[in-house]
MILUMKOL-615185 format. One line per 2 residues: number of its first residue (from 1); their letters; for each residue x, y, z of N, C-alpha, C. Coordinates in steps of 0.02 Angstrom, whole numbers. Last residue first. Layout:
NUM	A	X:Y:Z:X:Y:Z:X:Y:Z; ...
This chain:
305	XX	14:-823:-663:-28:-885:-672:-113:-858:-717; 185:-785:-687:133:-752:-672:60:-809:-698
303	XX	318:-829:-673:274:-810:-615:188:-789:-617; 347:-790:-798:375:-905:-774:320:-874:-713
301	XX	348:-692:-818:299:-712:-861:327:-781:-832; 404:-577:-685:418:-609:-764:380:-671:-761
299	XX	323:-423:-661:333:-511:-644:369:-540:-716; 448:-287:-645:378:-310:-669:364:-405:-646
297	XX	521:-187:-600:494:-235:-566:438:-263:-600; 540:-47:-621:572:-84:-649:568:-151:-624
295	XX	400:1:-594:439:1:-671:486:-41:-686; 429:23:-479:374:-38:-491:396:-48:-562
293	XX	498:118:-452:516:49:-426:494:-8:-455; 428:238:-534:493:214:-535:534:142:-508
291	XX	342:219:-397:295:201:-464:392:183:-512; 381:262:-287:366:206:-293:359:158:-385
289	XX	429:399:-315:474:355:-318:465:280:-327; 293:445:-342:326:447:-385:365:395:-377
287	XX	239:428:-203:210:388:-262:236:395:-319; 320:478:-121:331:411:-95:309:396:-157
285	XX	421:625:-139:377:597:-165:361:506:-171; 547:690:-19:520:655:-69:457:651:-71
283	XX	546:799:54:606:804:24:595:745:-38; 408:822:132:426:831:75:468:836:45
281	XX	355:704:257:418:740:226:392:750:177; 230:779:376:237:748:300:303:775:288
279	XX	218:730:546:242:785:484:235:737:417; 86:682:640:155:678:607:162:735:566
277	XX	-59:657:697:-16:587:645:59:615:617; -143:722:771:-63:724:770:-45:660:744
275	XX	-268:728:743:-262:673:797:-205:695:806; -270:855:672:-299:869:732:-283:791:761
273	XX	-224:795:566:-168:859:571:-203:858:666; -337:725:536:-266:697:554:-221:750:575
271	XX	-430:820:504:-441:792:552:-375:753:566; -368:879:373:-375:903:452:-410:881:522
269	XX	-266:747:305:-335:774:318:-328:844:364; -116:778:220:-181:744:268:-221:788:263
267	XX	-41:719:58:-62:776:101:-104:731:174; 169:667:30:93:689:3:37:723:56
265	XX	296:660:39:265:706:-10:201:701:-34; 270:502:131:293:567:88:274:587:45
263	XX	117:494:213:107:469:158:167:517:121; 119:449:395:102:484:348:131:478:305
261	XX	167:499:548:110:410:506:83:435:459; 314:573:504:248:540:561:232:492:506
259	XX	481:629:475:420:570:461:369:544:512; 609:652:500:563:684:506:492:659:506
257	XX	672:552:437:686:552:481:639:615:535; 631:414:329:609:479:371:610:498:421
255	XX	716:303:265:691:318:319:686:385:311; 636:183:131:662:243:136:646:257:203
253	XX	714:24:68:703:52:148:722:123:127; 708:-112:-32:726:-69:-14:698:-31:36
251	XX	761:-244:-140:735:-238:-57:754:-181:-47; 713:-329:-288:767:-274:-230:706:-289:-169
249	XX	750:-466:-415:711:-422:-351:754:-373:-324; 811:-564:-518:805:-477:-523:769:-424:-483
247	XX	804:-674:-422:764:-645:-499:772:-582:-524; 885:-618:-281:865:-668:-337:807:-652:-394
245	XX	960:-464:-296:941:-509:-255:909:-574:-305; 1120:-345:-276:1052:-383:-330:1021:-445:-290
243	XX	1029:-273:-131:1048:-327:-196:1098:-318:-211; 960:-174:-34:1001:-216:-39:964:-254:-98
241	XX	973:19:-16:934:-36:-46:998:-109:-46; 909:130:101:959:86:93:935:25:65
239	XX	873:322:96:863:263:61:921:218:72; 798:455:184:899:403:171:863:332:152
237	XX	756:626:213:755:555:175:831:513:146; 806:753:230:808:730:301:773:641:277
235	XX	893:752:93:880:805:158:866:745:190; 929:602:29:893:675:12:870:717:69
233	XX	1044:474:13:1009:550:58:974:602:25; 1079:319:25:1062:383:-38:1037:431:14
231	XX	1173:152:-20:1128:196:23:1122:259:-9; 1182:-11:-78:1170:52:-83:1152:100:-27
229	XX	1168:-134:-15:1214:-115:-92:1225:-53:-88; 1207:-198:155:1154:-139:106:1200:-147:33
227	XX	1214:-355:170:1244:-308:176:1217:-236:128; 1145:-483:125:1140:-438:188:1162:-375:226
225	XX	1102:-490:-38:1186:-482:23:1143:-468:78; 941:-577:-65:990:-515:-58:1044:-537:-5
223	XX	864:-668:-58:917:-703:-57:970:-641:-79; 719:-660:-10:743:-658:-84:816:-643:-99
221	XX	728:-686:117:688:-720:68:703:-728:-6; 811:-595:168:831:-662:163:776:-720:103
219	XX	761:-466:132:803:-491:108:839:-553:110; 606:-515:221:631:-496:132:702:-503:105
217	XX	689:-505:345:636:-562:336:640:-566:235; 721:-378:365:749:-447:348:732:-483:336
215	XX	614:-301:354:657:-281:296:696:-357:297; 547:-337:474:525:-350:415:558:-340:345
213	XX	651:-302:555:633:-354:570:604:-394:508; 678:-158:542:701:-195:522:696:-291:527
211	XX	514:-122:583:537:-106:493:600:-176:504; 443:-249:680:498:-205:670:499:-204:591
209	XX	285:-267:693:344:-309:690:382:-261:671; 184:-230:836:194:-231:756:247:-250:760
207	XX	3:-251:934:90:-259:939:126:-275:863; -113:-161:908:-96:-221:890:-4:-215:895
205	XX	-198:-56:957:-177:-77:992:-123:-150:970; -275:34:870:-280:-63:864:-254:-78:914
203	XX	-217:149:880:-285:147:884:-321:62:908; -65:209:934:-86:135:887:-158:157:910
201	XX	17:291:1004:-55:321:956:-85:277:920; 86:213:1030:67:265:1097:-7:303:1062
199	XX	118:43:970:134:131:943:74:162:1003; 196:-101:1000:103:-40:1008:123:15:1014
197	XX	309:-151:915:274:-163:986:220:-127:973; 469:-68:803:403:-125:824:357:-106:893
195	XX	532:41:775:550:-20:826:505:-68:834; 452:111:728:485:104:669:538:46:723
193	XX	264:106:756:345:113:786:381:76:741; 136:173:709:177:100:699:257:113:703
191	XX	99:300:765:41:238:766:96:158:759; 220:373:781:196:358:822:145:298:825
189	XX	360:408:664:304:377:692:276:342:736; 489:466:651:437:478:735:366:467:703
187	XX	527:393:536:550:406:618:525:416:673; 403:324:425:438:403:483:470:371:551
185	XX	458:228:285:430:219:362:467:304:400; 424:129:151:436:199:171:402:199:256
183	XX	503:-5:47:444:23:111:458:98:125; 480:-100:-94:502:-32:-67:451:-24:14
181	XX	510:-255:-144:493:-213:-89:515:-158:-89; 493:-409:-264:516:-323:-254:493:-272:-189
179	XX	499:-582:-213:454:-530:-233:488:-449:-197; 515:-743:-254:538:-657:-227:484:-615:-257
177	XX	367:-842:-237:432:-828:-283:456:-746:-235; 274:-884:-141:286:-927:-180:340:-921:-235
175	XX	284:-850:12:290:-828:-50:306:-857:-106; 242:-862:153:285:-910:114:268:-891:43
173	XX	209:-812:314:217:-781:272:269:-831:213; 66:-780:458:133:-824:412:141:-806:338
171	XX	6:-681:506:17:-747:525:84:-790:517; 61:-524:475:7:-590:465:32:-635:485
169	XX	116:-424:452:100:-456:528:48:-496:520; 244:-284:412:224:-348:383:216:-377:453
167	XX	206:-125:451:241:-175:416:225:-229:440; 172:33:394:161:-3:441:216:-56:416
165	XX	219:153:293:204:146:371:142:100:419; 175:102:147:190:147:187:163:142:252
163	XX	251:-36:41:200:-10:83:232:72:148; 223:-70:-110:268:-27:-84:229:16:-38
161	XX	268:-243:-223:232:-196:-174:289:-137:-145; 259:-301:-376:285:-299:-341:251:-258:-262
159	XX	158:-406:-430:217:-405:-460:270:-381:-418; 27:-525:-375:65:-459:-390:130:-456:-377
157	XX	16:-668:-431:-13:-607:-455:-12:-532:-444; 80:-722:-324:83:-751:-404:30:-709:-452
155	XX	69:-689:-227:125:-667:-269:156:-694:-325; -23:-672:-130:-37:-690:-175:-1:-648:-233
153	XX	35:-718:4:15:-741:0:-37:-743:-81; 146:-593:16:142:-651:51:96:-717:32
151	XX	99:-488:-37:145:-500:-65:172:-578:-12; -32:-486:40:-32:-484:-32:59:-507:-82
149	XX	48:-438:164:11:-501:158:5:-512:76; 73:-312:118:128:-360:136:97:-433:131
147	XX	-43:-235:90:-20:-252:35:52:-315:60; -96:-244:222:-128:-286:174:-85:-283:111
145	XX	-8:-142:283:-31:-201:300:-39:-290:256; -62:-43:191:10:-54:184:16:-144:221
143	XX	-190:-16:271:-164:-42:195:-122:-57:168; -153:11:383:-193:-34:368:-182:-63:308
141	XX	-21:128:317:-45:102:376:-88:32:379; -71:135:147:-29:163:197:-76:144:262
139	XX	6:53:-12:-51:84:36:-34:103:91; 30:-40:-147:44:-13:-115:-19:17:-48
137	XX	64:-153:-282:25:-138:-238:67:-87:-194; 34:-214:-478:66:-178:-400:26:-159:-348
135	XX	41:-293:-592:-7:-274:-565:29:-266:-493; 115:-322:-733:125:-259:-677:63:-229:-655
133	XX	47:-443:-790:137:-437:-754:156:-380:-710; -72:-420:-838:-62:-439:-787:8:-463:-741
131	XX	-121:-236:-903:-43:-292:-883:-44:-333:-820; -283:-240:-946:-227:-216:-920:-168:-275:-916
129	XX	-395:-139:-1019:-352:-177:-1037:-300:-187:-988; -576:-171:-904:-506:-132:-947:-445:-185:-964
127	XX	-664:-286:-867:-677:-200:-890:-627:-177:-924; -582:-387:-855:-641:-389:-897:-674:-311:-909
125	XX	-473:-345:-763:-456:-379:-821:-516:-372:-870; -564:-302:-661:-535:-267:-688:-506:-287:-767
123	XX	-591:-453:-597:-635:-394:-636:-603:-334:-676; -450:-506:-575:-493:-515:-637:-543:-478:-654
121	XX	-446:-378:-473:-384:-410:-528:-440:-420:-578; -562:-435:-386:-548:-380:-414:-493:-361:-481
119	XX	-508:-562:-343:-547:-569:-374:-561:-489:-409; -371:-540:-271:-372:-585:-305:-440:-565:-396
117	XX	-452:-463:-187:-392:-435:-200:-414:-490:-255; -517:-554:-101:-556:-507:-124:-518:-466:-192
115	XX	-414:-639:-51:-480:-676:-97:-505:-620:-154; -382:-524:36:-323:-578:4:-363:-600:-50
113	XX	-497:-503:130:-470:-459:88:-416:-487:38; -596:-596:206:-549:-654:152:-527:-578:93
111	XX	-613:-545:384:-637:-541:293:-573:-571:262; -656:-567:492:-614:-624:462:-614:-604:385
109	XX	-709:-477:587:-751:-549:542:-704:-571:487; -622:-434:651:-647:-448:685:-711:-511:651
107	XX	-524:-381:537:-490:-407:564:-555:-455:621; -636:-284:483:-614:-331:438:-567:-380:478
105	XX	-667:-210:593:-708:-232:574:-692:-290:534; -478:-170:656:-578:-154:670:-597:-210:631
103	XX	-369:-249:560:-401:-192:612:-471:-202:610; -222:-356:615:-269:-263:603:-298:-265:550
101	XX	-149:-452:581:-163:-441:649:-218:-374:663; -207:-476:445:-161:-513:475:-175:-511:563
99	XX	-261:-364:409:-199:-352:365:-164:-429:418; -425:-328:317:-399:-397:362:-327:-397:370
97	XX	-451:-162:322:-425:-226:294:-405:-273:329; -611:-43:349:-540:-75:361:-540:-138:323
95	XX	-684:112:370:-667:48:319:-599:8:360; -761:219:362:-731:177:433:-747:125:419
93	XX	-861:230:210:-815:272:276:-802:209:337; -952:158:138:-905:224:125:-855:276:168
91	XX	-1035:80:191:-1004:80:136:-956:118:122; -1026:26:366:-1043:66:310:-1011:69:259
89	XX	-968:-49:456:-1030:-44:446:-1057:-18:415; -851:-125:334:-846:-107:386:-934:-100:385
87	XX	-689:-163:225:-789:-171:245:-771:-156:309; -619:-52:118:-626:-117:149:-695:-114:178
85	XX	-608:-27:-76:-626:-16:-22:-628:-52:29; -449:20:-181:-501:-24:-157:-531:-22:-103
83	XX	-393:113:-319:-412:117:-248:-485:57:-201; -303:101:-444:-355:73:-417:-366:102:-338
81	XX	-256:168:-601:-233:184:-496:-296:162:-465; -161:110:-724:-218:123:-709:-212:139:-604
79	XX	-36:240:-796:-79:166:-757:-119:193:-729; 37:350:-856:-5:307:-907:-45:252:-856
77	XX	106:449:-805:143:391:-827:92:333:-869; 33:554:-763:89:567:-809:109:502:-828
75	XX	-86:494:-712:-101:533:-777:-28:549:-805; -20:445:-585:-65:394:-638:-76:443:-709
73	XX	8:536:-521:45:513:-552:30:485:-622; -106:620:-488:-62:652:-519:-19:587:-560
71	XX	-154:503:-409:-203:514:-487:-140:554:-523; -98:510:-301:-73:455:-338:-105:451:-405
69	XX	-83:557:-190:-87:617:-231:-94:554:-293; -107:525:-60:-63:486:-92:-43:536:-155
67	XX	-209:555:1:-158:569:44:-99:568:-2; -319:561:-94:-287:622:-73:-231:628:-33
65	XX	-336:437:-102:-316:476:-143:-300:525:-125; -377:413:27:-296:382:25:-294:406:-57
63	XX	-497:458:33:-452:475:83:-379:460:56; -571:386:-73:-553:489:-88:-517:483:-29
61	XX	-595:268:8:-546:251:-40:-522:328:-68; -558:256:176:-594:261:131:-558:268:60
59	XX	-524:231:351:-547:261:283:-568:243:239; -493:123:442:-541:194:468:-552:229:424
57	XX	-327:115:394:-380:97:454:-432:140:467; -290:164:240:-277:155:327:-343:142:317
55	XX	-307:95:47:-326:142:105:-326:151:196; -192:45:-57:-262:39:-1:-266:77:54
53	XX	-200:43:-232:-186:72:-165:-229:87:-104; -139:-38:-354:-169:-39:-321:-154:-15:-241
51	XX	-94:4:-516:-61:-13:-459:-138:17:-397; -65:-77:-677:-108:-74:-624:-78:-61:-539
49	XX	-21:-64:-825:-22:-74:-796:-65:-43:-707; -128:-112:-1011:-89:-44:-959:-63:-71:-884
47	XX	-109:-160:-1162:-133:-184:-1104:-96:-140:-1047; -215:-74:-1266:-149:-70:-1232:-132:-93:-1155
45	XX	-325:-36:-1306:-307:-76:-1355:-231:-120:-1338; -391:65:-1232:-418:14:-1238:-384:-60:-1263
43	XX	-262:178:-1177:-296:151:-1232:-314:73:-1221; -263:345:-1070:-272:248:-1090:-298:235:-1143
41	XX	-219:471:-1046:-209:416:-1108:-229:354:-1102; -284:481:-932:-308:498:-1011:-271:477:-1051
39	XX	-302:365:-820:-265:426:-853:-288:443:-935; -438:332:-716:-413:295:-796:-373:348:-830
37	XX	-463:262:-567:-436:326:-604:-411:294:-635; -595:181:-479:-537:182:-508:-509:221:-559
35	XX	-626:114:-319:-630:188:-373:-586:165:-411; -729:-27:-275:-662:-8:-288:-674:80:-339
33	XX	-834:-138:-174:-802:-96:-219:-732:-61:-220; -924:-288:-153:-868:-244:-136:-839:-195:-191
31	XX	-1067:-360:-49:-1024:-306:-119:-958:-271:-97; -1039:-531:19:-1043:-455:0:-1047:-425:-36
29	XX	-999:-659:-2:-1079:-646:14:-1093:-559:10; -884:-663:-77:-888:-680:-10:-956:-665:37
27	XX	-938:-542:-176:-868:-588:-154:-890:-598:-96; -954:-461:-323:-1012:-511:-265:-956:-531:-238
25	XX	-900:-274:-338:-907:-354:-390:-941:-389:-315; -897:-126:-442:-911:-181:-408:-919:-242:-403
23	XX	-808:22:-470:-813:-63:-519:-834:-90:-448; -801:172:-548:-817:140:-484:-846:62:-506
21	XX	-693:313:-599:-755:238:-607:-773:211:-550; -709:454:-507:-679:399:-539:-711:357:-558
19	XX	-740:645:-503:-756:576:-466:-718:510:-526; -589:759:-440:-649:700:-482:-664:624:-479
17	XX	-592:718:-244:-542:705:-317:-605:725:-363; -649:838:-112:-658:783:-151:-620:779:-214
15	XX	-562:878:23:-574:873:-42:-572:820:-91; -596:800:184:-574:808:114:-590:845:65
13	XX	-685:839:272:-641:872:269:-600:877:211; -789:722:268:-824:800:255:-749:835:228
11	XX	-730:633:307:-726:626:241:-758:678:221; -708:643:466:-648:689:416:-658:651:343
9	XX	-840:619:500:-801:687:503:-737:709:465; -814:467:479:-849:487:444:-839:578:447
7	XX	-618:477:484:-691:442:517:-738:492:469; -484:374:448:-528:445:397:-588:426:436
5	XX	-335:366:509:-380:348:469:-394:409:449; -231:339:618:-306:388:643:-356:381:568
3	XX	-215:155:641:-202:226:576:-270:273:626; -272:39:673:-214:47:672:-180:120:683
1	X	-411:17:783:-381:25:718:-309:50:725
């Protein structure tokens, strides 16, 4: 696996969130589930938006809530915060996502997580009200993975993505329109080298593609200057965003320069504190800033099917 994750020992370690909905659906001969936190304001009547967040290599869906803090958000801004689960030999722990080249279980039977994704969307659509123009993605390590693929291969249904520490290694990648990127990557991350190749703490062992390798790849796609627009510092966090890019997309890059394999301004486990996954910057908040990105990124309605 990619990510030290969440093994069945460190879902003891968590604290548990309140508990969330929990939506299941038949896919691909399986069950698959999802948590999902409904902010108190939701109204039934209001189609809300959706941001979906996947969980590393080896976890679970209370793991990457807690790393992410991402309910806090979800209750100040009004969306819905999906957390989806991957398959593995058990339901609820030492989970993974098909992300392309990683990991464990889902990478080893081929799971159709892309399909799965797809089909969750519409369930959701039939339980709650939601915006199918700002349906987003994000996640960290494994999951971050899968949300690049997602923005590769089914970006005609999400709007924009904002993956943390890993980057883009699927196969192939042809997007059927631009599509909005925030990434957040640590400096001295160790599991997914911010240079690419097999991180010294990679678990997967899977050789990764460079942040800037993958940042270009996006801004050529979506037909950004090549030249940064912008750059920004917050203590030991330096944002460089390039545009304006085609449709009203960005491409953006926060580096941590302090930064392990870990979720800014948000928490780990103690079992991660015990593999050494890193420091957490706290000069930012990855799910605030993200959610601010996604805001202004919605799909426009010629994209969305």
């Amino acid at each position: 696996m990619q990510s030290a994750g969440c093994s069945a020992s460190a879902e003891r370690r968590i604290p548990r969130s309140p508990p969330a909905n929990q939506i299941t659906l038949r896919f691909d001969g399986q069950e698959r589930w999802a948590a999902v936190h409904v902010p108190p304001g939701y109204n039934p009547g209001t189609p809300t938006p959706v941001v979906l967040v996947f969980h590393g290599g080896g976890g679970f869906p209370d793991a990457v809530r807690f790393q992410s803090q991402m309910d806090t958000v979800a209750d100040r801004e009004g969306f819905l915060a999906v957390y989806p689960a991957g398959t593995g030999m058990r339901r609820d722990a030492l989970l993974t996502f098909n992300a392309g080249n990683c990991c464990g279980y889902a990478l080893k039977h081929s799971a159709d997580d892309v399909g799965f994704t797809a089909a969750l969307i519409d369930t959701l659509a039939k339980r709650f009200s939601i915006d199918r123009n700002r349906v987003f993605a994000t996640g960290i390590s494994n999951g971050a993975g899968l949300s690049y693929r997602l923005a590769c291969e089914l970006s005609d249904r999400i709007a924009a993505i904002a993956p943390v520490a890993t980057t883009m290694n699927g196969p192939q990648c042809h997007p059927k329109r631009p599509v909005s990127i925030l990434h957040f990557h640590g400096m001295e991350d160790k599991n997914a080298l911010f240079e690419g190749g097999v991180g010294p703490k990679s678990l997967s062992g899977a050789n990764m593609r460079s942040v800037p390798d993958t940042i270009g790849f996006w801004v050529k796609h979506n037909a950004c200057s090549a030249m940064p627009a912008e750059e920004h510092r917050i203590g030991a966090a330096k944002k460089t965003t390039y545009g304006p890019c085609s449709e009203g997309t960005e491409v953006a890059l926060w580096q941590l320069a302090d930064g392990g394999h870990t979720w800014p301004g948000g928490q780990v486990s103690r079992v991660e504190e015990w593999y050494g996954v890193g420091k957490v910057n706290q000069d930012i908040s990855a799910s605030s800033l993200m959610w601010e990105f996604f805001k202004k990124h919605p799909m426009s309605r010629g994209g969305n099917q």
